[in-house]
mmCIF file of the N, C-alpha and C atoms, coordinates in Angstrom:
data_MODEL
# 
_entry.id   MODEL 
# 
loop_
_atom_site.group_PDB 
_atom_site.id 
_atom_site.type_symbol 
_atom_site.label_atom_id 
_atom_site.label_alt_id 
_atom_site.label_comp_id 
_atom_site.label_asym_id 
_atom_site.label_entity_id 
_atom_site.label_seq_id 
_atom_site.pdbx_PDB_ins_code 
_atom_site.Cartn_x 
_atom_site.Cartn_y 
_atom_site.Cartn_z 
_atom_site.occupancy 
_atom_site.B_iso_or_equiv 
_atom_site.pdbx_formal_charge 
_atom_site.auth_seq_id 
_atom_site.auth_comp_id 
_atom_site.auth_asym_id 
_atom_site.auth_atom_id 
_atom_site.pdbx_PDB_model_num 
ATOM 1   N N  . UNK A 1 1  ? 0.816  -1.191 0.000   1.00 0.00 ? 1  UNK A N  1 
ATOM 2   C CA . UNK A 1 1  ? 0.000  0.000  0.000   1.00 0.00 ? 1  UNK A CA 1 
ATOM 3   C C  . UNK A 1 1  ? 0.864  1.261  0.000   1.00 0.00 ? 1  UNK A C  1 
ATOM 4   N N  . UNK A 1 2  ? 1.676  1.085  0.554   1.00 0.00 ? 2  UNK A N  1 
ATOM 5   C CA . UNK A 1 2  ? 2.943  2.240  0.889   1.00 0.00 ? 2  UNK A CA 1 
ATOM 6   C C  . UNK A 1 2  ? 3.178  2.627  -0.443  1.00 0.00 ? 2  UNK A C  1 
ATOM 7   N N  . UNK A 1 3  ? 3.493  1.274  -1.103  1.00 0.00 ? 3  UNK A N  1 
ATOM 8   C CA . UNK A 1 3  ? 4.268  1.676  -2.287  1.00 0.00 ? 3  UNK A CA 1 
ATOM 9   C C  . UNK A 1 3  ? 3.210  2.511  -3.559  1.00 0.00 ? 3  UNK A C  1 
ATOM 10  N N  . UNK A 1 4  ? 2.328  1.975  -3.488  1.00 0.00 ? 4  UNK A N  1 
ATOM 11  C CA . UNK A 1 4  ? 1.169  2.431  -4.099  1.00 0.00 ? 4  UNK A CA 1 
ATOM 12  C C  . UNK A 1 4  ? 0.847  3.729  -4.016  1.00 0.00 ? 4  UNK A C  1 
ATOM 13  N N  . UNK A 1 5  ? 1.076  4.503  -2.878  1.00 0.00 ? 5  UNK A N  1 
ATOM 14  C CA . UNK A 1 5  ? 0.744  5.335  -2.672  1.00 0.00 ? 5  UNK A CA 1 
ATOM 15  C C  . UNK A 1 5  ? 1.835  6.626  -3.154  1.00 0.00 ? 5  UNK A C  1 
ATOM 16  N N  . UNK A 1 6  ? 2.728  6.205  -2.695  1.00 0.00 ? 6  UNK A N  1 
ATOM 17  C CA . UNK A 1 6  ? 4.065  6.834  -3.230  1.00 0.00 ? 6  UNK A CA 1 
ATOM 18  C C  . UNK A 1 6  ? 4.254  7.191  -4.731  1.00 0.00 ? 6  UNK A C  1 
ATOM 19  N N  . UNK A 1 7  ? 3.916  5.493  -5.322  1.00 0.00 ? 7  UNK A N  1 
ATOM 20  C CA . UNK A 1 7  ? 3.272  6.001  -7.298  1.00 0.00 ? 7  UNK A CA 1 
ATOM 21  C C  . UNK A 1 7  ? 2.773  7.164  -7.269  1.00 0.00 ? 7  UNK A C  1 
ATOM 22  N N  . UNK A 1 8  ? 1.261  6.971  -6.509  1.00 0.00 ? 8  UNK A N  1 
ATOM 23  C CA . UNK A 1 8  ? 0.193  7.914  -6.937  1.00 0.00 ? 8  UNK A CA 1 
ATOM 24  C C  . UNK A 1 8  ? 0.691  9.547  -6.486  1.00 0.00 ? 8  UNK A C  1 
ATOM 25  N N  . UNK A 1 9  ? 1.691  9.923  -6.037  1.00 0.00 ? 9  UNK A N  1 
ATOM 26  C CA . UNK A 1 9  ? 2.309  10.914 -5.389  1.00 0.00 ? 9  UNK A CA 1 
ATOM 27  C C  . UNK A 1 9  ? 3.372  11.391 -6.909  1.00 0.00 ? 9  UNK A C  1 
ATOM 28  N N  . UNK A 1 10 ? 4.101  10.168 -6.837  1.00 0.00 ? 10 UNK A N  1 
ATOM 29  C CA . UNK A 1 10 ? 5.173  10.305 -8.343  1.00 0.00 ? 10 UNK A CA 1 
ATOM 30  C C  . UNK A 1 10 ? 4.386  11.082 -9.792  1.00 0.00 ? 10 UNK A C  1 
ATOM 31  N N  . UNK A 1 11 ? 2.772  10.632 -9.651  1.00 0.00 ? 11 UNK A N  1 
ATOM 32  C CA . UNK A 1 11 ? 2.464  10.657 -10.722 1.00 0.00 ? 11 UNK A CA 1 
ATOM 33  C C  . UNK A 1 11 ? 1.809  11.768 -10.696 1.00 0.00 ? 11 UNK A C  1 
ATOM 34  N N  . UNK A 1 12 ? 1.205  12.186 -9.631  1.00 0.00 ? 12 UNK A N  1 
ATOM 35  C CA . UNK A 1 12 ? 0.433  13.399 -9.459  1.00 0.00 ? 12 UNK A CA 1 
ATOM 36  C C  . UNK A 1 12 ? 2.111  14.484 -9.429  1.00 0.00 ? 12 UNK A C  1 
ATOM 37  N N  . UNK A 1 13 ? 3.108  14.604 -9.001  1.00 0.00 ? 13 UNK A N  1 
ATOM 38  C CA . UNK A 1 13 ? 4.153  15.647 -9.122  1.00 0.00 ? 13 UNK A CA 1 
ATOM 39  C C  . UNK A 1 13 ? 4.529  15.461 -10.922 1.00 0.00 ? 13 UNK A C  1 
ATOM 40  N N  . UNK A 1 14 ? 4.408  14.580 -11.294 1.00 0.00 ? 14 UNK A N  1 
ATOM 41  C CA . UNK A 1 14 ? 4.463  14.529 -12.643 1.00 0.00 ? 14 UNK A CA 1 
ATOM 42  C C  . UNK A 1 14 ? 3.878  15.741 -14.127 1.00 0.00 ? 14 UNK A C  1 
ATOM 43  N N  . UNK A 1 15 ? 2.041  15.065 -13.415 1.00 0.00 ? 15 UNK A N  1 
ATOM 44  C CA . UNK A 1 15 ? 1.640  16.207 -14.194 1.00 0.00 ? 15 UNK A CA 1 
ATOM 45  C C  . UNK A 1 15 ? 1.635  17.127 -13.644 1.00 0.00 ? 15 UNK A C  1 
ATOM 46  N N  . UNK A 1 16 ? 1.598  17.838 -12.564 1.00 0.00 ? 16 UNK A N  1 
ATOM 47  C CA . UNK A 1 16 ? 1.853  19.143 -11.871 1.00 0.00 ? 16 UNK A CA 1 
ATOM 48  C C  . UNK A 1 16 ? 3.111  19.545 -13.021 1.00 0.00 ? 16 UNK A C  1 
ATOM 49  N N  . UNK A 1 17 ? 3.893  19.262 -12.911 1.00 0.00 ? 17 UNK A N  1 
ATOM 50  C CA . UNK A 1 17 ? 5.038  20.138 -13.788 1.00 0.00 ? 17 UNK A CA 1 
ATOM 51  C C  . UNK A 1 17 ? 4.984  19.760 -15.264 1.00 0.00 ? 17 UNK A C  1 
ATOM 52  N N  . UNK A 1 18 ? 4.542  19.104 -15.606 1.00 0.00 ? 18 UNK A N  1 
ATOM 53  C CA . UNK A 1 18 ? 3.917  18.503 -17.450 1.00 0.00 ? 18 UNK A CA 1 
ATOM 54  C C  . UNK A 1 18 ? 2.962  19.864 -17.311 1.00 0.00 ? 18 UNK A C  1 
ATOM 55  N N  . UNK A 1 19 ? 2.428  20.587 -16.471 1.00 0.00 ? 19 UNK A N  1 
ATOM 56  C CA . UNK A 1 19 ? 1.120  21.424 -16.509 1.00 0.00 ? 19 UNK A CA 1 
ATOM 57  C C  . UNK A 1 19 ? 1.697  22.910 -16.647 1.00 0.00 ? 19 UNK A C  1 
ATOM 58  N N  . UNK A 1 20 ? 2.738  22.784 -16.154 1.00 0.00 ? 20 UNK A N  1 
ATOM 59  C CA . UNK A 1 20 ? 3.732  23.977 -15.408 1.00 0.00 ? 20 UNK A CA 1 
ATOM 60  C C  . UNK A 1 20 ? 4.004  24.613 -16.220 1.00 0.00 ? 20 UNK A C  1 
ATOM 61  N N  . UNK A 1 21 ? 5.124  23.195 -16.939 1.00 0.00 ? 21 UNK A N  1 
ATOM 62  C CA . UNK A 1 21 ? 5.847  23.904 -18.359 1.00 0.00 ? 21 UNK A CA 1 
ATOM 63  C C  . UNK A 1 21 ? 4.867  23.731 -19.722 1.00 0.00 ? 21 UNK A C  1 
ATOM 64  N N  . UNK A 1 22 ? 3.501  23.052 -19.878 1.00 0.00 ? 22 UNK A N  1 
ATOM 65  C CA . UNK A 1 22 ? 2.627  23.219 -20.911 1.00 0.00 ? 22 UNK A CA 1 
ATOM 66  C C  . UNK A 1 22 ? 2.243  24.938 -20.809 1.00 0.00 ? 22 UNK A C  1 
ATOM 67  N N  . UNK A 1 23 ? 1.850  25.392 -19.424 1.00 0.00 ? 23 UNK A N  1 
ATOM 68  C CA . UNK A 1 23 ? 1.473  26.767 -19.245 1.00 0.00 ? 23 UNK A CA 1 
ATOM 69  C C  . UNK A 1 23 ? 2.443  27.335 -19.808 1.00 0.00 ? 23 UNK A C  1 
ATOM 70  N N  . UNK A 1 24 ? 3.815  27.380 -19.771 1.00 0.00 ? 24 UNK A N  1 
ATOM 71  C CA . UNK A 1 24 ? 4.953  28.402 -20.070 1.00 0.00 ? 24 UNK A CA 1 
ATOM 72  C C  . UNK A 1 24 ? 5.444  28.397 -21.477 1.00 0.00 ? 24 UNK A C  1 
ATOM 73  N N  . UNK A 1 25 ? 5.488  26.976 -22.095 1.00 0.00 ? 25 UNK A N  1 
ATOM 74  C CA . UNK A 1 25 ? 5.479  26.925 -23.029 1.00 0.00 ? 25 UNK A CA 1 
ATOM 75  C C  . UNK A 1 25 ? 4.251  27.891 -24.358 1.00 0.00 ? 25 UNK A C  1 
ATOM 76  N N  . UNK A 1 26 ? 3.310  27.547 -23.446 1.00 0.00 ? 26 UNK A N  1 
ATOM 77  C CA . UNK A 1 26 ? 2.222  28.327 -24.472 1.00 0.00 ? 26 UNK A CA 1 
ATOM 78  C C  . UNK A 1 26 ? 2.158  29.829 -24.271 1.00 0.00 ? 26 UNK A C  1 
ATOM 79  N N  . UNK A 1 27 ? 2.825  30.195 -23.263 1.00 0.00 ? 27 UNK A N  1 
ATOM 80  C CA . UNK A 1 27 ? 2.932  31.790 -22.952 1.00 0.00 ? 27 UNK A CA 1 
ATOM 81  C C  . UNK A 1 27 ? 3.789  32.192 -24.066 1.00 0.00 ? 27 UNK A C  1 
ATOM 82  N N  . UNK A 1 28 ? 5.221  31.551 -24.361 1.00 0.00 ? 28 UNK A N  1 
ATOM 83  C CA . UNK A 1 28 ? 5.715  32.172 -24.958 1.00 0.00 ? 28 UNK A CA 1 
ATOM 84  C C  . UNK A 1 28 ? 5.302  31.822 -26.526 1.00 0.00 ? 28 UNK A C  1 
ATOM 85  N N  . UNK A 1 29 ? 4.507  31.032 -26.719 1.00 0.00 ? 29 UNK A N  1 
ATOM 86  C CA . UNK A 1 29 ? 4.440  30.737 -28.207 1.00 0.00 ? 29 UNK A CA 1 
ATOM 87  C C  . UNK A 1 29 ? 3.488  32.020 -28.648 1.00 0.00 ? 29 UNK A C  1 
ATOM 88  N N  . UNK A 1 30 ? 2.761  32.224 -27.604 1.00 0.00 ? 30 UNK A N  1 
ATOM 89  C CA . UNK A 1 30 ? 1.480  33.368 -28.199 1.00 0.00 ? 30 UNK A CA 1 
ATOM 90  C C  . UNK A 1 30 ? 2.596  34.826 -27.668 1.00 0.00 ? 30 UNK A C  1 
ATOM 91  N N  . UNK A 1 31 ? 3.879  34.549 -27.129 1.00 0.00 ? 31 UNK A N  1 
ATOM 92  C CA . UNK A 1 31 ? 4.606  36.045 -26.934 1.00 0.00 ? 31 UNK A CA 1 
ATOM 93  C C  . UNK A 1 31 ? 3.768  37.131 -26.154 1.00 0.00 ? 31 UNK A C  1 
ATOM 94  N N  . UNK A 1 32 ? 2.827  36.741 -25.441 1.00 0.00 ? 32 UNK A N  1 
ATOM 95  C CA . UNK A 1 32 ? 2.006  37.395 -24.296 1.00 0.00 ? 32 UNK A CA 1 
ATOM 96  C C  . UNK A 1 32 ? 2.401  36.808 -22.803 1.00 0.00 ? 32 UNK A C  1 
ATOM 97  N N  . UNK A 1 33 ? 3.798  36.577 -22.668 1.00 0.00 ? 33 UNK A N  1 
ATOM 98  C CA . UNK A 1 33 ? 4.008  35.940 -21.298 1.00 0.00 ? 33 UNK A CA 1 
ATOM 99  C C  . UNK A 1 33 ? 4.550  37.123 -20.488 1.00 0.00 ? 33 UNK A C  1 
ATOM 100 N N  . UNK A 1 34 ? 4.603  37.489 -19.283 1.00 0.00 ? 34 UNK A N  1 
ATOM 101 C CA . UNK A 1 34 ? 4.799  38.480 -19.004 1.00 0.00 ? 34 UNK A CA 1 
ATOM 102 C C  . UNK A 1 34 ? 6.388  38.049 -18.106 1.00 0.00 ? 34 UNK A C  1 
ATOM 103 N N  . UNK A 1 35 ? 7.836  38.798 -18.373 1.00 0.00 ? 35 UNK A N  1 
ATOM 104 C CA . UNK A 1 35 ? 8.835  37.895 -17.812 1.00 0.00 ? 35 UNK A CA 1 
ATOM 105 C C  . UNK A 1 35 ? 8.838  37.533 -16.119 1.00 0.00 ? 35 UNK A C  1 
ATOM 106 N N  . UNK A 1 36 ? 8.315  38.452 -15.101 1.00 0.00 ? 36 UNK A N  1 
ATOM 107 C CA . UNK A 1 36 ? 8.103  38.233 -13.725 1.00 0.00 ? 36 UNK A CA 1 
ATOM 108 C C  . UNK A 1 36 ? 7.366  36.570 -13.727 1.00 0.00 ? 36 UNK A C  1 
ATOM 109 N N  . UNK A 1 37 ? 6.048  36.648 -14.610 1.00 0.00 ? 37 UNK A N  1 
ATOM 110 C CA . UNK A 1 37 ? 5.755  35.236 -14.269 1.00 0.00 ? 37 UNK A CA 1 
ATOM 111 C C  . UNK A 1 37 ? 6.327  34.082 -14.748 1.00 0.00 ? 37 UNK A C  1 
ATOM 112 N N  . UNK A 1 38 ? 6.990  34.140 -15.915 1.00 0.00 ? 38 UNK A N  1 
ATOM 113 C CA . UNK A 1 38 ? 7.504  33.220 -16.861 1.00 0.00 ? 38 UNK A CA 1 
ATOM 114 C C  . UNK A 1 38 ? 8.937  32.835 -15.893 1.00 0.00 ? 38 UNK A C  1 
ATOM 115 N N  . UNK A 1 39 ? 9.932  33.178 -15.075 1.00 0.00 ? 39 UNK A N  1 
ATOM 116 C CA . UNK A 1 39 ? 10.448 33.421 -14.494 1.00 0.00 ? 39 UNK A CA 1 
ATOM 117 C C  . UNK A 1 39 ? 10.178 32.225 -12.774 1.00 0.00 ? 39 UNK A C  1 
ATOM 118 N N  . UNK A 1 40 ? 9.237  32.869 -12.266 1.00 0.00 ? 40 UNK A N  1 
ATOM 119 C CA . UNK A 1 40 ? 8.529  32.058 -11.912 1.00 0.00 ? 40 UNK A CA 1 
ATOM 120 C C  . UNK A 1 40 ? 7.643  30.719 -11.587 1.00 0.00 ? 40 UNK A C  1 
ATOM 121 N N  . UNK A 1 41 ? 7.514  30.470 -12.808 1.00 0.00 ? 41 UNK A N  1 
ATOM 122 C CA . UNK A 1 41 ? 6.596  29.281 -13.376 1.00 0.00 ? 41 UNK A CA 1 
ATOM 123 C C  . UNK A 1 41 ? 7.600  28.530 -13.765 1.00 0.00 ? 41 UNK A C  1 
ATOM 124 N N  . UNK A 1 42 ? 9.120  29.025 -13.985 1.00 0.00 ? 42 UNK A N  1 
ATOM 125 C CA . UNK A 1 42 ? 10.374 28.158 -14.460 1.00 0.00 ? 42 UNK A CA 1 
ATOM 126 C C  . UNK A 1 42 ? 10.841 27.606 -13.360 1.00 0.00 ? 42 UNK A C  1 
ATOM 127 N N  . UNK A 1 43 ? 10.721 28.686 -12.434 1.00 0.00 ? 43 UNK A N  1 
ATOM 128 C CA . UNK A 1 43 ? 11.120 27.833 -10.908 1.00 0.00 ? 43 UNK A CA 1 
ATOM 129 C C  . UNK A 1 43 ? 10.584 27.019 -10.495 1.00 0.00 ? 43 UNK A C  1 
ATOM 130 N N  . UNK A 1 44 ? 8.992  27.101 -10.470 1.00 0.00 ? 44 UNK A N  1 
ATOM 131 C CA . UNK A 1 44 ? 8.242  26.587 -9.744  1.00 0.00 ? 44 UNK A CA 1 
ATOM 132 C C  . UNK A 1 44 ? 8.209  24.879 -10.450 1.00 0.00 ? 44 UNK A C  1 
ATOM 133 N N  . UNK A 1 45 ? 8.695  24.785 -11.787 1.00 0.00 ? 45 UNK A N  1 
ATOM 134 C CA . UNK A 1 45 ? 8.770  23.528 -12.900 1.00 0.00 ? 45 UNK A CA 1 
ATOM 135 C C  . UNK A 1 45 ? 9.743  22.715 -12.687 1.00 0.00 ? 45 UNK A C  1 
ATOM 136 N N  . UNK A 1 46 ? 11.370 23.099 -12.363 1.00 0.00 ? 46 UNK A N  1 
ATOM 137 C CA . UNK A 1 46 ? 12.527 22.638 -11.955 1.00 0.00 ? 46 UNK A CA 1 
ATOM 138 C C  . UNK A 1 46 ? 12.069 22.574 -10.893 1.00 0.00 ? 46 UNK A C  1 
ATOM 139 N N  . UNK A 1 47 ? 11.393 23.075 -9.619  1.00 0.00 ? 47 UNK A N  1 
ATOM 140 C CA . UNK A 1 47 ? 11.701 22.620 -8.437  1.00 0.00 ? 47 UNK A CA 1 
ATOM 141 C C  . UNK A 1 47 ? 10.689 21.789 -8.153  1.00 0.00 ? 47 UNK A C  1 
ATOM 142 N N  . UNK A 1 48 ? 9.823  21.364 -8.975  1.00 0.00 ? 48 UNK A N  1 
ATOM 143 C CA . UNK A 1 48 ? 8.920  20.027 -8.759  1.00 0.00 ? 48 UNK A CA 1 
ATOM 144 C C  . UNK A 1 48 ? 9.512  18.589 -9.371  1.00 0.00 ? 48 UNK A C  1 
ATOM 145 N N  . UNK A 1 49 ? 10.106 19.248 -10.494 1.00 0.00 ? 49 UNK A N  1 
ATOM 146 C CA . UNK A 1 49 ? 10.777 17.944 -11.164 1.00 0.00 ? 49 UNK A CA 1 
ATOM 147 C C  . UNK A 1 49 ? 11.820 17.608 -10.394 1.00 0.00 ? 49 UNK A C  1 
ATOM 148 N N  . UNK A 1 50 ? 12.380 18.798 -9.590  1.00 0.00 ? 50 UNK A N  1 
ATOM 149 C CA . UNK A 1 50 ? 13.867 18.215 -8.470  1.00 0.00 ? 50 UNK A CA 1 
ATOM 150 C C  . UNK A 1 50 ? 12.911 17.463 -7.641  1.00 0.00 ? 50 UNK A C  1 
ATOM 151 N N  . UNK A 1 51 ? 11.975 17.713 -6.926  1.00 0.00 ? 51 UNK A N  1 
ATOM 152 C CA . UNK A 1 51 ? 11.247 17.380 -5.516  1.00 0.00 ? 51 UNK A CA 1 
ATOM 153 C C  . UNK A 1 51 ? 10.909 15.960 -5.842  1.00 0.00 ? 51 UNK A C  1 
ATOM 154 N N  . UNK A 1 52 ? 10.548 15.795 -7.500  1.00 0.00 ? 52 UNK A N  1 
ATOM 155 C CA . UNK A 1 52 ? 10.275 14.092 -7.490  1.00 0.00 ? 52 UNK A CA 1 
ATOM 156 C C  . UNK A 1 52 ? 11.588 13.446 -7.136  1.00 0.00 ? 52 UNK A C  1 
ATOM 157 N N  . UNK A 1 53 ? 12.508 13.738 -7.897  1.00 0.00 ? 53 UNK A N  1 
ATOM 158 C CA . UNK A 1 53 ? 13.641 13.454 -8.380  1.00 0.00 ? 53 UNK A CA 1 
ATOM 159 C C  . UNK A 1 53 ? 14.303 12.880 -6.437  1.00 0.00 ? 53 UNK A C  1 
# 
């Protein structure tokens, strides 16, 4: 169960940052990203993918 649960943790930090950098990615494709948040949302992407990691 432990372990199970731990997946479901792996997988939920997963798409959290698949979501992160889909958001940032599409900011800059439409070039309406503003740099304070883009900035931001870069951190917040590396430091979820470190936190699985």
């Amino acid at each position: 169960m432990k372990t199970f649960l731990r997946f479901l943790g792996n997988l939920a930090v997963i798409i959290i940052a698949f979501v992160f950098y889909t958001v940032l990615q599409l900011g800059y494709a439409q070039k309406k990203v503003n740099l304070l948040f883009a900035i931001i949302l870069a951190v917040l992407t590396v430091a979820v993918i470190y936190w699985m990691y």
